[in-house]
VEXBALO-138031 format. One record per atom (N, C-alpha, C): residue in three letters; atom name; x, z, y. Coordinates in Angstrom, 1 decimal. Each point is the difference from the previous one (the first is absolute). Layout:
! VEXBALO-138031
(tormar "ala", "CA", (X, Z, Y)),
...
END
This chain:
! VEXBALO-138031
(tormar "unk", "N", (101.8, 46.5, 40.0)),
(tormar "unk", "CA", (0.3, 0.1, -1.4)),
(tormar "unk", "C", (0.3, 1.5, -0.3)),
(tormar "unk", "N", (-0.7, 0.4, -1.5)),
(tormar "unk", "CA", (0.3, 1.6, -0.2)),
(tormar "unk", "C", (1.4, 0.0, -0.3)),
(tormar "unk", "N", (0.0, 1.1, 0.1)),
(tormar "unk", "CA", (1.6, 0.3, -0.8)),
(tormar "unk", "C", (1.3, -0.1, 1.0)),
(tormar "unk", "N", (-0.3, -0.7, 0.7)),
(tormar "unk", "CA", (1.5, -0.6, 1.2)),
(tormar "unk", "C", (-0.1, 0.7, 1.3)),
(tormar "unk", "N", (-0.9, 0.9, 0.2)),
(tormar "unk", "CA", (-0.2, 0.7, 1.7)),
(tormar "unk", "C", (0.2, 1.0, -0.7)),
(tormar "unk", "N", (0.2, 0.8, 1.5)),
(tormar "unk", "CA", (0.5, 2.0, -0.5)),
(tormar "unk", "C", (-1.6, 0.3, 0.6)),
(tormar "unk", "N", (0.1, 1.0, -1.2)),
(tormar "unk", "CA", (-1.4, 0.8, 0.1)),
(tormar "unk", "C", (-0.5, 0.4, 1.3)),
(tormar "unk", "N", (-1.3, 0.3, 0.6)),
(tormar "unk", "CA", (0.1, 0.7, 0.9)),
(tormar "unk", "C", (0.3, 1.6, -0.3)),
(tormar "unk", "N", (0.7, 0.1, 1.7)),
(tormar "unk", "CA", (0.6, 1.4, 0.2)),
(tormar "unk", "C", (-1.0, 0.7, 1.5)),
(tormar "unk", "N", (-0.7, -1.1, 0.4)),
(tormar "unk", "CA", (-0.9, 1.0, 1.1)),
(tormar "unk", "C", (-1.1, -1.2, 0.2)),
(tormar "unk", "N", (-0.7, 0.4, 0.6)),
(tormar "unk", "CA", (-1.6, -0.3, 0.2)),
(tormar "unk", "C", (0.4, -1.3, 0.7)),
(tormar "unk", "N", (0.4, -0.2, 0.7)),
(tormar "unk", "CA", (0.5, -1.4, 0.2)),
(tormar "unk", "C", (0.2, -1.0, -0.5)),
(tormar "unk", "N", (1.1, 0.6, -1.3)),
(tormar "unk", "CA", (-0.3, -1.8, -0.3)),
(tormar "unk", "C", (-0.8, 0.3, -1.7)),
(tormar "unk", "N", (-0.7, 0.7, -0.1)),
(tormar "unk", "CA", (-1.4, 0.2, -0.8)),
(tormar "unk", "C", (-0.9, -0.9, 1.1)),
(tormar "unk", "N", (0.0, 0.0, 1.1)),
(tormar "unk", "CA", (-1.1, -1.3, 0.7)),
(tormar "unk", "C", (0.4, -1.8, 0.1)),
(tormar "unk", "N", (1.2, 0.2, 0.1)),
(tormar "unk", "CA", (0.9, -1.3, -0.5)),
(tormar "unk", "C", (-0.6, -0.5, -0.8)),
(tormar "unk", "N", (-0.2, 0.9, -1.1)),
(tormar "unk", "CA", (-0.6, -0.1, -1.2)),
(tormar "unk", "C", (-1.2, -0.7, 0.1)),
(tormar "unk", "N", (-0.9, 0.4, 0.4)),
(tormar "unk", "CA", (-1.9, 0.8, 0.1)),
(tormar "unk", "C", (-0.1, 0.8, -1.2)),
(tormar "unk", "N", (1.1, 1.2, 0.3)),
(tormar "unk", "CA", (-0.4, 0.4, -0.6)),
(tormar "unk", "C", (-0.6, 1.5, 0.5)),
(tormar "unk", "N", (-1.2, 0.7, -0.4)),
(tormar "unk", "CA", (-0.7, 0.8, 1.1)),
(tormar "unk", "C", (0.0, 1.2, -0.9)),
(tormar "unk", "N", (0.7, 0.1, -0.9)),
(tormar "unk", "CA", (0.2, 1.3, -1.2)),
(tormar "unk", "C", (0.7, -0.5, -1.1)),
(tormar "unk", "N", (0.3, 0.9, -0.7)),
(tormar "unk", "CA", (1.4, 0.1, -1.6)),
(tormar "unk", "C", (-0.6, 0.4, -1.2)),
(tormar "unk", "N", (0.6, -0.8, -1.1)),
(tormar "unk", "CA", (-0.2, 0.7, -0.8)),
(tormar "unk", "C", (0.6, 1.3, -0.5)),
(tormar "unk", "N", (1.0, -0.2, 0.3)),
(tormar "unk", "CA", (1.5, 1.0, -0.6)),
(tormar "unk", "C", (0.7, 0.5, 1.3)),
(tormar "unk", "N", (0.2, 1.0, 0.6)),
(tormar "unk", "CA", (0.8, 0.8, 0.7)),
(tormar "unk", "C", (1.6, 0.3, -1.0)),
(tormar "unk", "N", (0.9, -0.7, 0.0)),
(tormar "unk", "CA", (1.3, 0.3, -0.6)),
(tormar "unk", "C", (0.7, 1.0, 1.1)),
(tormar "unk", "N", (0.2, 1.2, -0.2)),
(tormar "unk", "CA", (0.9, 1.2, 0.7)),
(tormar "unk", "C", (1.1, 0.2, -0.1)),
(tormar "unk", "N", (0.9, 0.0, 0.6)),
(tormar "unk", "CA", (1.7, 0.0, -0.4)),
(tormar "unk", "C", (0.5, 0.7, 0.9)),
(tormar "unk", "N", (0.9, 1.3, -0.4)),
(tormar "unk", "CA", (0.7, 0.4, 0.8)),
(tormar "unk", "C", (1.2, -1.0, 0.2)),
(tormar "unk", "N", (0.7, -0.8, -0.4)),
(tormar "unk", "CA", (0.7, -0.9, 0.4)),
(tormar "unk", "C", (0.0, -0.9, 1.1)),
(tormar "unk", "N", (0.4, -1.2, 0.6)),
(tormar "unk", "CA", (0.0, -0.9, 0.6)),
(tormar "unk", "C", (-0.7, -1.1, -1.0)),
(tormar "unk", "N", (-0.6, -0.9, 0.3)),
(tormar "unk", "CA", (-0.7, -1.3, -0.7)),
(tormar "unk", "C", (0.8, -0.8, -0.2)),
(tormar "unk", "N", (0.5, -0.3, -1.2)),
(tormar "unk", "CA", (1.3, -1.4, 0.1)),
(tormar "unk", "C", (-1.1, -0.8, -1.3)),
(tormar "unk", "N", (0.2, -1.0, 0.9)),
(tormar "unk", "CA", (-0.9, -0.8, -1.4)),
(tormar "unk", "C", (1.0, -0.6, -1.1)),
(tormar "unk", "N", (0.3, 0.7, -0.7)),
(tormar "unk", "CA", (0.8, -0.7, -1.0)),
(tormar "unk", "C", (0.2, 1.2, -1.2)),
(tormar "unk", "N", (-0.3, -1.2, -1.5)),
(tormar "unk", "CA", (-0.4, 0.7, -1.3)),
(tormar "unk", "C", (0.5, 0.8, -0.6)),
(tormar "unk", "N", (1.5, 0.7, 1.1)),
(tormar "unk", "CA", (0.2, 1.5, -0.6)),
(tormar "unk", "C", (-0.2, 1.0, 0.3)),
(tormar "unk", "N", (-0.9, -0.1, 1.0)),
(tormar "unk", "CA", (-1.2, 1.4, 0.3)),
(tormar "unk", "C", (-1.0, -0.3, -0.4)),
(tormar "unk", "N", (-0.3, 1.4, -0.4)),
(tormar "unk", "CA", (-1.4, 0.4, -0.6)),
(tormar "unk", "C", (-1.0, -0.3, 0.6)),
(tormar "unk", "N", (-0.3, 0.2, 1.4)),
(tormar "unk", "CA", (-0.9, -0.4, 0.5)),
(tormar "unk", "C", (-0.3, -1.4, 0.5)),
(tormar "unk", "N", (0.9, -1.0, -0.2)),
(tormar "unk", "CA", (-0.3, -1.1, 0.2)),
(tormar "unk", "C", (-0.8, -0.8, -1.4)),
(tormar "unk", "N", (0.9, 0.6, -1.0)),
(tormar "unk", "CA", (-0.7, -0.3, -1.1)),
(tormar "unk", "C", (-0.9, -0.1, -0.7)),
(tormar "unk", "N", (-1.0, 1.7, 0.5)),
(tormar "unk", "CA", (-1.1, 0.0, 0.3)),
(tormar "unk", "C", (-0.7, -0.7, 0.5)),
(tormar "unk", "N", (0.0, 0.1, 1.7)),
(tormar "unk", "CA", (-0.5, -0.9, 0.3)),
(tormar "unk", "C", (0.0, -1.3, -0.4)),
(tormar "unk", "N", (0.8, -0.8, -0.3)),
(tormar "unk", "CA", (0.1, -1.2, -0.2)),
(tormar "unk", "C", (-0.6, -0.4, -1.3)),
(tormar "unk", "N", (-0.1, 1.4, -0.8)),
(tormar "unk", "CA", (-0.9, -0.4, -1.2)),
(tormar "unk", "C", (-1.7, 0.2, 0.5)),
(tormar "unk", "N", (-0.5, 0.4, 1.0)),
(tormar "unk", "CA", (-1.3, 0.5, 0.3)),
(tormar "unk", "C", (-0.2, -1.6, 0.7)),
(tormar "unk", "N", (0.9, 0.3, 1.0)),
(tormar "unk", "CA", (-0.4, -1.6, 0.6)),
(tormar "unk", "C", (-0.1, -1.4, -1.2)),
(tormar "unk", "N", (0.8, 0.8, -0.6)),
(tormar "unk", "CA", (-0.5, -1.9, -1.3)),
(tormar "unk", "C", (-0.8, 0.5, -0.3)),
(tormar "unk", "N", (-0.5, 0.7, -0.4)),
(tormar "unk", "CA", (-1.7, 0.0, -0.8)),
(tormar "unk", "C", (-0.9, -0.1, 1.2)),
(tormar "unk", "N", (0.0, 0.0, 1.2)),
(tormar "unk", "CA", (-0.6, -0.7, 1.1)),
(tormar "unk", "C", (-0.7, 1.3, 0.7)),
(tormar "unk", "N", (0.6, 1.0, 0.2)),
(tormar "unk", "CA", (-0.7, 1.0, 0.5)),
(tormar "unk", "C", (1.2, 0.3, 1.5)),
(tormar "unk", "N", (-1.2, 0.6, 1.0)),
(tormar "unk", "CA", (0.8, -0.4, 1.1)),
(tormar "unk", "C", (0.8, 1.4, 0.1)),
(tormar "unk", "N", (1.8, -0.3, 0.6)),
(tormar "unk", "CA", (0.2, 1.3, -0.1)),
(tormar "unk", "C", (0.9, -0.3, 1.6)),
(tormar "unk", "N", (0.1, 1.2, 0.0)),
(tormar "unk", "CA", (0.6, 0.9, 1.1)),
(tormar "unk", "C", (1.4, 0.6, 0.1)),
(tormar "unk", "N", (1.2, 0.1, 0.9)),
(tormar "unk", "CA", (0.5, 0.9, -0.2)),
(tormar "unk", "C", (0.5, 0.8, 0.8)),
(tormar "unk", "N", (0.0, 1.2, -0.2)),
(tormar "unk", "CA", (-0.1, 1.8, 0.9)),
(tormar "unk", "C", (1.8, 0.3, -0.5)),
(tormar "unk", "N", (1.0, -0.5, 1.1)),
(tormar "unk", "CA", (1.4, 0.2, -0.3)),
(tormar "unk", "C", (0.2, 1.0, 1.3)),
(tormar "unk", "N", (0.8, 1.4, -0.9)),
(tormar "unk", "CA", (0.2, 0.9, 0.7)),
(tormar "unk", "C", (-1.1, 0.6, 1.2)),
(tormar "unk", "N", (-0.7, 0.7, -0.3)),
(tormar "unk", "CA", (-1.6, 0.3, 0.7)),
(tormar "unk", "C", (0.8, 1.9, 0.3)),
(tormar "unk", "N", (-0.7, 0.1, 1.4)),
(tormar "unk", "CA", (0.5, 1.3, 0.4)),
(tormar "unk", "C", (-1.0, 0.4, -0.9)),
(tormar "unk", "N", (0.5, 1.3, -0.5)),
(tormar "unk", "CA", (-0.9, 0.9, -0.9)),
(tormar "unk", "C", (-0.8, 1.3, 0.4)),
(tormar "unk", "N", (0.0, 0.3, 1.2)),
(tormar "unk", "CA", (0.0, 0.8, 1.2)),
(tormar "unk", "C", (-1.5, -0.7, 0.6)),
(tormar "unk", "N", (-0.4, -1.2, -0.3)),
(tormar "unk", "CA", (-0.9, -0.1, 1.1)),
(tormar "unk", "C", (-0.9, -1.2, -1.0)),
(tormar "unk", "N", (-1.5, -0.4, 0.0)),
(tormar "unk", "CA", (-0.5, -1.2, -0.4)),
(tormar "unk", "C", (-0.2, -0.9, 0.3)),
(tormar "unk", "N", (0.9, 0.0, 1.7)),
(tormar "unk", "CA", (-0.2, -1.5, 0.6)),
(tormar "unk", "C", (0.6, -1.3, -0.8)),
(tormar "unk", "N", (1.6, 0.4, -0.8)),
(tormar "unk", "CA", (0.4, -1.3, -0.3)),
(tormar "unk", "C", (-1.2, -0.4, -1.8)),
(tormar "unk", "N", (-0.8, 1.0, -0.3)),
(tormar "unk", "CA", (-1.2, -0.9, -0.4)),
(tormar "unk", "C", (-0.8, -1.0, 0.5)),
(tormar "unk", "N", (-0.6, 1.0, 1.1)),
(tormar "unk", "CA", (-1.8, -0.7, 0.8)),
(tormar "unk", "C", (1.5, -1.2, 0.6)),
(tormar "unk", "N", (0.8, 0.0, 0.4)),
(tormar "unk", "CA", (0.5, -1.3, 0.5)),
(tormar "unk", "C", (-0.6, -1.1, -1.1)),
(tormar "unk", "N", (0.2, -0.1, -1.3)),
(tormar "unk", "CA", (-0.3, -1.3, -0.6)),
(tormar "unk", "C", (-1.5, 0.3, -0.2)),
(tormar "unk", "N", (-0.8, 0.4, 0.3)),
(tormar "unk", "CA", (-1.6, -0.1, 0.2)),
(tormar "unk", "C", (-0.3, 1.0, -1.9)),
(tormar "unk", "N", (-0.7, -0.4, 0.2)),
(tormar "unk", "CA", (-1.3, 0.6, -1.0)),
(tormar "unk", "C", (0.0, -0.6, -1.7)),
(tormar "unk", "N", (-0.2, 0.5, -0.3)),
(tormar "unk", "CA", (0.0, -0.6, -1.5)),
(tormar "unk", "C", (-1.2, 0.1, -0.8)),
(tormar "unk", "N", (-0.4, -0.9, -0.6)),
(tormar "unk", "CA", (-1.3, 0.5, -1.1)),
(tormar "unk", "C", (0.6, -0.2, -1.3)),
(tormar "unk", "N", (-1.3, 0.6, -0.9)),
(tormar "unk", "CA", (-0.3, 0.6, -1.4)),
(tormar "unk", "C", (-1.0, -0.3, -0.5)),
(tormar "unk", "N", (-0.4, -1.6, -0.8)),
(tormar "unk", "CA", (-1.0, -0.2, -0.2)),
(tormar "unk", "C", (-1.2, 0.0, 0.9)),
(tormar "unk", "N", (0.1, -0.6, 1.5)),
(tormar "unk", "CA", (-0.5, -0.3, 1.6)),
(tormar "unk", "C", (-0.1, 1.2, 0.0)),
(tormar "unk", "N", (0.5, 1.3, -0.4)),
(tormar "unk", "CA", (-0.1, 1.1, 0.8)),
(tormar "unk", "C", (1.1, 0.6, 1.1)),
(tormar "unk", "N", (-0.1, 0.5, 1.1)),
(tormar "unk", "CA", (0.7, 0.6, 0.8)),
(tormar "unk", "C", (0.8, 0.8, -0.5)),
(tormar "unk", "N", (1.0, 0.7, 0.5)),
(tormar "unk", "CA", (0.9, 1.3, -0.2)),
(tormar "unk", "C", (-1.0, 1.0, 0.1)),
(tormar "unk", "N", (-0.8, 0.0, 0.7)),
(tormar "unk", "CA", (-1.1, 1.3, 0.4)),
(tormar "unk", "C", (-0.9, 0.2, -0.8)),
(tormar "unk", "N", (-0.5, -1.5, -0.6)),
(tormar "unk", "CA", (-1.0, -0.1, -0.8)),
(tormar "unk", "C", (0.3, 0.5, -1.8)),
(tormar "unk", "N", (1.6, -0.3, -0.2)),
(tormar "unk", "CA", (0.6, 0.4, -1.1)),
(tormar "unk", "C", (0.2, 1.5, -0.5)),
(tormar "unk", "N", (-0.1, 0.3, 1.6)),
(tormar "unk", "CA", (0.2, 1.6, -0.4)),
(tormar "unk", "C", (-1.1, 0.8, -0.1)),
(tormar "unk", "N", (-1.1, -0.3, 0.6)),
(tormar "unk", "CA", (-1.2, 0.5, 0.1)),
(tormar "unk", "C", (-0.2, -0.4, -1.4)),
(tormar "unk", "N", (-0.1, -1.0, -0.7)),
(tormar "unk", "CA", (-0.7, -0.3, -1.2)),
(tormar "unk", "C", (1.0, 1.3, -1.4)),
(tormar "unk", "N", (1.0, -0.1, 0.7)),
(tormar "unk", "CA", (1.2, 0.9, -0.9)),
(tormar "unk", "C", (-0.8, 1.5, 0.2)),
(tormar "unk", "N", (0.1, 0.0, 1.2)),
(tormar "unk", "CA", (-0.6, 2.0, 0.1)),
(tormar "unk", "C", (-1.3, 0.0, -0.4)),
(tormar "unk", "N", (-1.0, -0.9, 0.1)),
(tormar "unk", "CA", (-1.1, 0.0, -0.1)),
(tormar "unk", "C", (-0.2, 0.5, -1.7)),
(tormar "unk", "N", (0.5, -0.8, -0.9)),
(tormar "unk", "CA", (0.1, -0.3, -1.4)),
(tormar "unk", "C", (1.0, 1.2, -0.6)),
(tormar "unk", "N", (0.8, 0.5, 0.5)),
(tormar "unk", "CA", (1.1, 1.0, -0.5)),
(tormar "unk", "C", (-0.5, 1.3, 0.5)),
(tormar "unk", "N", (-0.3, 0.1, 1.3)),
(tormar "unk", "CA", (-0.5, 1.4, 1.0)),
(tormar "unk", "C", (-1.6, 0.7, 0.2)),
(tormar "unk", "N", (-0.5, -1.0, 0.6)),
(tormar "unk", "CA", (-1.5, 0.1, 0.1)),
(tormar "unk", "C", (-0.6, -0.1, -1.0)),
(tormar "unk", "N", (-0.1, -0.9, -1.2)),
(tormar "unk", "CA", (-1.0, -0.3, -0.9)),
(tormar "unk", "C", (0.6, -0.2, -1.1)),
(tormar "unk", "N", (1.3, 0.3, -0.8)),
(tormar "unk", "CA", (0.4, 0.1, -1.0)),
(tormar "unk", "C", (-1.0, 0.4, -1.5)),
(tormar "unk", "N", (0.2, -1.1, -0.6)),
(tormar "unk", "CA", (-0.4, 0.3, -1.1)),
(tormar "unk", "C", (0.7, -0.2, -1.3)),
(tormar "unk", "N", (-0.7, 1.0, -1.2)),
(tormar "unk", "CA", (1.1, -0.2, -1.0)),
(tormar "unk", "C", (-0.9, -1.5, -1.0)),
(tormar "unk", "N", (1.3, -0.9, -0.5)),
(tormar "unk", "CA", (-0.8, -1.2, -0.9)),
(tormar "unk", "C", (0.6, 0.4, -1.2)),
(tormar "unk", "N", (-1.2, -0.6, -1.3)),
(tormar "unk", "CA", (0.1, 0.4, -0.8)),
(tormar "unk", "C", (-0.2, -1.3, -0.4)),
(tormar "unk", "N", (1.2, -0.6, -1.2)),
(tormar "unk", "CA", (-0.2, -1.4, -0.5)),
(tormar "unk", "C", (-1.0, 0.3, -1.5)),
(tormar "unk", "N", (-0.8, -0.8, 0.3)),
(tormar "unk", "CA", (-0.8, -0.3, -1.2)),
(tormar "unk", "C", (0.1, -1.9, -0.7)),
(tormar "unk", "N", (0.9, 0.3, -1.5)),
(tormar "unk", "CA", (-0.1, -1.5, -0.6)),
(tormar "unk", "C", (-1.2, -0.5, -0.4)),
(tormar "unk", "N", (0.2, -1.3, 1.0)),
(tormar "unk", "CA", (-1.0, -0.9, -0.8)),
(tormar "unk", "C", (0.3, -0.8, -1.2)),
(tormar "unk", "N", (0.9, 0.4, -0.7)),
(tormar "unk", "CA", (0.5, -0.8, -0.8)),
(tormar "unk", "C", (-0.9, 0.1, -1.6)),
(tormar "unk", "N", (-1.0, -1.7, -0.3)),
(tormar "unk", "CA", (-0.3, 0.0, -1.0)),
(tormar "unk", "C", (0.3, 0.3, -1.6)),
(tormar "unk", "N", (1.3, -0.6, 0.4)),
(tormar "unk", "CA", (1.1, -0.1, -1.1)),
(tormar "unk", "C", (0.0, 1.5, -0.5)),
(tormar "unk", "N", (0.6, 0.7, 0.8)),
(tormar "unk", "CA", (-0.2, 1.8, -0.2)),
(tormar "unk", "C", (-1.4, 0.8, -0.4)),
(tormar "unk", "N", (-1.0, -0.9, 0.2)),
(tormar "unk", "CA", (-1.3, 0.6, -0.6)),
(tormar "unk", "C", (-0.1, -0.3, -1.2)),
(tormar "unk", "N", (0.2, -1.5, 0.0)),
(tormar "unk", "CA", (-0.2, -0.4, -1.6)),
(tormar "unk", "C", (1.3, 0.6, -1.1)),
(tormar "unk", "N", (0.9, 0.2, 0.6)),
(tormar "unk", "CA", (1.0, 0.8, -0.8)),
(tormar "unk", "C", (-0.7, 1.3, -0.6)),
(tormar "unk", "N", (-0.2, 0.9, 0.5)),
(tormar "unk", "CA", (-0.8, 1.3, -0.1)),
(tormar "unk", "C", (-0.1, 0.6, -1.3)),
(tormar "unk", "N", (-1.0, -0.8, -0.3)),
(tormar "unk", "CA", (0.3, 0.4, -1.8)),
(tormar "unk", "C", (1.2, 0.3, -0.6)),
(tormar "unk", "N", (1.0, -1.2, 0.1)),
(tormar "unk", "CA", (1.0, 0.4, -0.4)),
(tormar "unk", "C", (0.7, 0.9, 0.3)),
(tormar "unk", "N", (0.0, 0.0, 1.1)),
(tormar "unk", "CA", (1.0, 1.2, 0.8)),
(tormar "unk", "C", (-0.7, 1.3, -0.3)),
(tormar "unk", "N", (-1.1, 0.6, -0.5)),
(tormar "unk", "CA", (-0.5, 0.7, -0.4)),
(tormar "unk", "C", (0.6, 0.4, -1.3)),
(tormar "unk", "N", (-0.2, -1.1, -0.7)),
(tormar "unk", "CA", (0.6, 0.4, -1.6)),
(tormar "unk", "C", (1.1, -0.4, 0.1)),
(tormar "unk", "N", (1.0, 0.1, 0.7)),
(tormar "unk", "CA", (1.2, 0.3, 0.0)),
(tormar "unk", "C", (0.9, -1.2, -0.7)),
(tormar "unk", "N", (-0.5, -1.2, 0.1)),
(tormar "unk", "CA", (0.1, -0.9, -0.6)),
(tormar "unk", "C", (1.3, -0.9, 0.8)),
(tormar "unk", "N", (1.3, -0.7, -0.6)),
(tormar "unk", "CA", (1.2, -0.5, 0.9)),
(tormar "unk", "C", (0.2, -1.3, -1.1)),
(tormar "unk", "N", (0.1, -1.1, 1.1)),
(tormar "unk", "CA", (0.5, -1.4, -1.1)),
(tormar "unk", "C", (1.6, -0.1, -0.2)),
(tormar "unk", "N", (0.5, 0.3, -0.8)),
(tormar "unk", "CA", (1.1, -0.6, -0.8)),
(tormar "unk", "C", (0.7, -1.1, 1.4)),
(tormar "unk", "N", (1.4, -0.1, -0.3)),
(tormar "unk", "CA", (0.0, -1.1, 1.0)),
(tormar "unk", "C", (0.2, -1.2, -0.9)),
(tormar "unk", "N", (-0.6, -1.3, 0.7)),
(tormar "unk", "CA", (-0.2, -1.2, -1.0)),
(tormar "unk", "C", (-0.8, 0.1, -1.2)),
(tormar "unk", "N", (-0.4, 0.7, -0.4)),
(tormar "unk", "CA", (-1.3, 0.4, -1.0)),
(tormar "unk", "C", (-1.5, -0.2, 0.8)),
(tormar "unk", "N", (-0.9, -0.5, -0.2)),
(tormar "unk", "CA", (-1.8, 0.0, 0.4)),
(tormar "unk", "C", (-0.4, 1.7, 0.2)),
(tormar "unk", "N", (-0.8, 0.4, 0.2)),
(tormar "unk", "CA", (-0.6, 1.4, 0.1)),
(tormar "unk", "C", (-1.0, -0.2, -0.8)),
(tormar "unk", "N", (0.1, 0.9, -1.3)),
(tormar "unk", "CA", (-1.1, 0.1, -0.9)),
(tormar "unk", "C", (-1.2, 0.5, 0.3)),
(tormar "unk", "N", (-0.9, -0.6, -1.1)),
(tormar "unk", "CA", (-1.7, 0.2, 0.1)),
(tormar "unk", "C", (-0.2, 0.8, 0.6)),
(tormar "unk", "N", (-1.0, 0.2, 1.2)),
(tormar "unk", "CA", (-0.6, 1.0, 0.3)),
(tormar "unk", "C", (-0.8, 1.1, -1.1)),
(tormar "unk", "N", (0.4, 0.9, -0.5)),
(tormar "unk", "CA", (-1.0, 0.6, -1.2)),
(tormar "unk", "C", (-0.9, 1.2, 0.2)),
(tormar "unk", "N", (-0.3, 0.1, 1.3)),
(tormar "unk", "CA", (-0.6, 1.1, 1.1)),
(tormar "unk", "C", (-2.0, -0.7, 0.1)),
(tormar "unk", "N", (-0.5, 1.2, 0.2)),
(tormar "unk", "CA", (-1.7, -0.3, 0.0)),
(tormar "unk", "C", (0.0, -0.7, 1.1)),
(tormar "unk", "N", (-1.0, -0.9, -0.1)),
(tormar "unk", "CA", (-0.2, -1.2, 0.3)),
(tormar "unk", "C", (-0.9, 0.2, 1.9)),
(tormar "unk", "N", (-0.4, 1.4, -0.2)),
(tormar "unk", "CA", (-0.1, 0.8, 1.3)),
(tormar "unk", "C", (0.8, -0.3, 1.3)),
(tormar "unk", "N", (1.5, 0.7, -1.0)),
(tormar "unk", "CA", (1.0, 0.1, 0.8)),
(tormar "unk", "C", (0.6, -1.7, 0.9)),
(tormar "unk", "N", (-0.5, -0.8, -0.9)),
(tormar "unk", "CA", (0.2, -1.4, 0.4)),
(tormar "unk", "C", (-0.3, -0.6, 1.2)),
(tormar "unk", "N", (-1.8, 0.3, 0.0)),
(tormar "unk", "CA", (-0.7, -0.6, 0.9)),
(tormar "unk", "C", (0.0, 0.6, 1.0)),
END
């Protein structure tokens, strides 16, 4: 049953589980106390109800990555940690480009006229006659 077991804290009992990866790594310099006046249980406890698998990393030497790779590997949309970062340097480093948004917005074309002649509706009033060549219409 969700909600009633303590999160996992090591790769262990993430297999208790089947579970073979996380959604959510929760990091706490604290001790893990499951109960709703820490922050990080709360967290988590709100990630686990929306059904995402989570993890938790209590008190991790900060000196070294082992107490990571202990709980295994994580993905990002079936991507690896490796694969996340290559696609990051790839897009940011290597091959950056600049985007320029262009509106498809109809609404904004057919406005045009107006917005040309400088034209503003009242509020709660209709927008009067177009009285512009018939050019500018079509």
């Amino acid at each position: 049953m969700r909600g009633t077991e303590f999160l996992p804290v090591s790769r262990e009992e993430m297999l208790q589980r089947d579970w073979y990866y996380y959604d959510f790594l929760v990091v706490t310099a604290d001790a893990y106390i499951d109960h709703p006046s820490f922050g990080t249980t709360l967290i988590a406890r709100m990630l686990e109800g929306e059904g995402y698998r989570v993890a938790i990393l209590a008190q991790p030497d900060w000196r070294s990555a082992a107490p990571f790779a202990a709980l295994g590997f994580f993905t990002y949309h079936g991507m690896t940690a490796e694969q996340v970062l290559w696609a990051w340097f790839k897009s940011e480093i290597l091959c950056p480009k600049r985007l320029v948004f262009k509106s498809d917005s109809y609404y904004y074309e057919a406005m045009q006229p107006a917005i040309r002649a400088g034209m503003k509706r009242k509020r709660g009033k209709p927008m009067k006659k177009n009285t512009h060549d018939s050019e500018e219409t079509a």
